[in-house]
C-alpha positions in Angstrom: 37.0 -32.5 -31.1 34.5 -35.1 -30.7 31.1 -35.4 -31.7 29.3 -37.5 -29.6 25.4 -38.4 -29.9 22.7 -38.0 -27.4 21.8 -41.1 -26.1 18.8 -42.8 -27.6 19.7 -41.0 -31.1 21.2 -43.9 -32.7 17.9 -45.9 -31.3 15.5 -43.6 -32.7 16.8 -43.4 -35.9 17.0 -47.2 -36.1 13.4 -47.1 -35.8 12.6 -44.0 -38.2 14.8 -46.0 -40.7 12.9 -49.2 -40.4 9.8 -47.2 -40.9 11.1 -45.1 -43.8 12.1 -48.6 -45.6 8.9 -50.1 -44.8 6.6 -46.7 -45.8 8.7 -45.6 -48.9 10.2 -49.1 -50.7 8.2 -52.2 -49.4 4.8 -51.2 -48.8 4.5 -48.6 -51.6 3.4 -50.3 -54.9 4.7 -48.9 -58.2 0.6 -47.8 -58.8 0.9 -45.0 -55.6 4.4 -44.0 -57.3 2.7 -43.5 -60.3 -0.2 -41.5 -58.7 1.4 -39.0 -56.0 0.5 -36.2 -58.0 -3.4 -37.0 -56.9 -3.4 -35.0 -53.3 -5.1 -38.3 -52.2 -2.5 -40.7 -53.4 0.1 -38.6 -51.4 -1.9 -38.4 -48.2 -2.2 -42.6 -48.3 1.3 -42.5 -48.4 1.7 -39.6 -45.7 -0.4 -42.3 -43.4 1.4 -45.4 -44.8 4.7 -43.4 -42.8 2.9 -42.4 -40.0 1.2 -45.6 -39.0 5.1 -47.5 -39.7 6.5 -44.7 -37.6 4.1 -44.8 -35.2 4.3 -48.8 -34.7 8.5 -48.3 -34.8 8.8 -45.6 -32.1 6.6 -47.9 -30.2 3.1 -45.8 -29.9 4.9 -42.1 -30.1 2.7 -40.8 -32.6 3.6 -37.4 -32.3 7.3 -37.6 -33.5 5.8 -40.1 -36.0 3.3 -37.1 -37.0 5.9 -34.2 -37.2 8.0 -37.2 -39.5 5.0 -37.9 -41.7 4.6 -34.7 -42.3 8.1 -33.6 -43.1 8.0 -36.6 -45.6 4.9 -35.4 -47.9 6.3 -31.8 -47.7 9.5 -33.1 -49.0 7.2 -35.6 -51.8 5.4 -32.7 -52.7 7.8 -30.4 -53.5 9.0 -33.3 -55.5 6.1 -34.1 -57.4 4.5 -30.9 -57.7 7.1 -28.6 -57.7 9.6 -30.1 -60.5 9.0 -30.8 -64.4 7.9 -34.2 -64.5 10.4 -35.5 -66.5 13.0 -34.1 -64.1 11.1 -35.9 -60.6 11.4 -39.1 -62.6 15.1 -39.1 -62.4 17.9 -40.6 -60.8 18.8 -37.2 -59.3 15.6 -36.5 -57.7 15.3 -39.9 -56.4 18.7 -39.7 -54.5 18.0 -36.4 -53.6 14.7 -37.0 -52.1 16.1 -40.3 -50.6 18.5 -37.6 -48.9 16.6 -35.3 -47.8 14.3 -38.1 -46.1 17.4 -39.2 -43.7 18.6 -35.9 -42.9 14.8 -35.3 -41.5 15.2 -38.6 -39.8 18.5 -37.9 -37.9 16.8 -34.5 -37.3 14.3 -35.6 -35.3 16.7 -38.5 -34.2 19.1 -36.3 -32.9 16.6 -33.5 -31.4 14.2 -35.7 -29.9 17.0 -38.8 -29.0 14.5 -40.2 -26.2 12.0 -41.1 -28.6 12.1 -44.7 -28.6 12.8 -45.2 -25.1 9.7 -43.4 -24.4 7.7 -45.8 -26.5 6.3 -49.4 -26.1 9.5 -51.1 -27.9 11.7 -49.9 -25.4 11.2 -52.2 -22.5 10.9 -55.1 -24.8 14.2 -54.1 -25.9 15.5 -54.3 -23.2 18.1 -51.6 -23.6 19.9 -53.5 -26.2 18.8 -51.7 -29.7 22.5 -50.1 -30.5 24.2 -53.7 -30.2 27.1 -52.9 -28.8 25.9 -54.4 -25.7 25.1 -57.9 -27.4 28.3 -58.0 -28.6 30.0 -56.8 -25.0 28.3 -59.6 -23.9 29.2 -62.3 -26.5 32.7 -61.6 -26.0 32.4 -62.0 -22.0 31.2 -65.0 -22.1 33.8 -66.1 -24.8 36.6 -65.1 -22.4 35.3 -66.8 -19.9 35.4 -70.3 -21.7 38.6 -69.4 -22.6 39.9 -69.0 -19.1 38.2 -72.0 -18.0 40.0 -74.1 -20.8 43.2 -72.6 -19.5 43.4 -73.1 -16.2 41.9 -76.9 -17.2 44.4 -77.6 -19.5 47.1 -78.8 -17.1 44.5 -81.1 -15.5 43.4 -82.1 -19.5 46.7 -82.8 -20.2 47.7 -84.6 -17.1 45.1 -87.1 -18.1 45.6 -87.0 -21.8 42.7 -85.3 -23.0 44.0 -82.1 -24.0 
């Protein structure tokens, strides 16, 4: 048996990935690590996601809404909820890392049309998963090849080959 994807699911969670990298590691200063246990601190970084998912789901702020808010349930429970010394760990980290892409491919695979209801979509032209660059990279390959081969008689009959 086969499990097979709905289309758009790999695309959507492209984008929620993106976002997630952007919100949680580049664009979140070791100061707002330090201070998520300040309500306010957390909510700055619940709109850091939203606004990233937002702008990578192209404009679909709802999904990027429902997303945000998964992630500061899943931030509080680790702040709040555990000892401190135990939400400073290695084991919370990679557990709240986790628990962060199984919400994405959640939403990824439950709501797959995301991103190709958004903005990006028709700037993308349809060719987000990359299997279709590639598709056509080798095409076009092949057809240089062929060309050199049915040349190369002509080549060689000339000495150029």
């Amino acid at each position: 048996m086969t499990l097979a994807l709905p289309p758009g699911a790999i695309a959507t969670f492209a984008a929620l990935l993106l976002a997630h990298m952007l919100a949680d590691f580049l664009f979140q200063p070791s100061w707002m690590v330090a201070r998520k246990r300040n309500p306010l601190i957390l909510l700055l970084h619940g709109a850091l996601v939203f606004v990233f998912s937002t702008a990578a789901l192209g404009g679909v702020w709802q999904i990027a809404l429902l997303v945000a808010a998964l992630h500061l349930v899943i931030d509080a429970v680790k702040v709040w909820a555990l000892p401190r010394a135990v939400s400073k760990g290695l084991a919370a980290f990679l557990t709240d890392q986790t628990l962060h892409l199984a919400t994405l491919a959640f939403v990824a695979i439950w709501w797959p049309g995301t991103f190709a209801q958004g903005a990006w979509a028709a700037w993308a032209g349809g060719l987000v998963p990359g299997h279709q660059i590639a598709t056509k990279a080798r095409v076009a390959r092949c057809r240089v090849w062929s060309v050199r081969k049915a040349a190369s008689p002509l080549l060689t009959a000339r000495g150029r080959a």
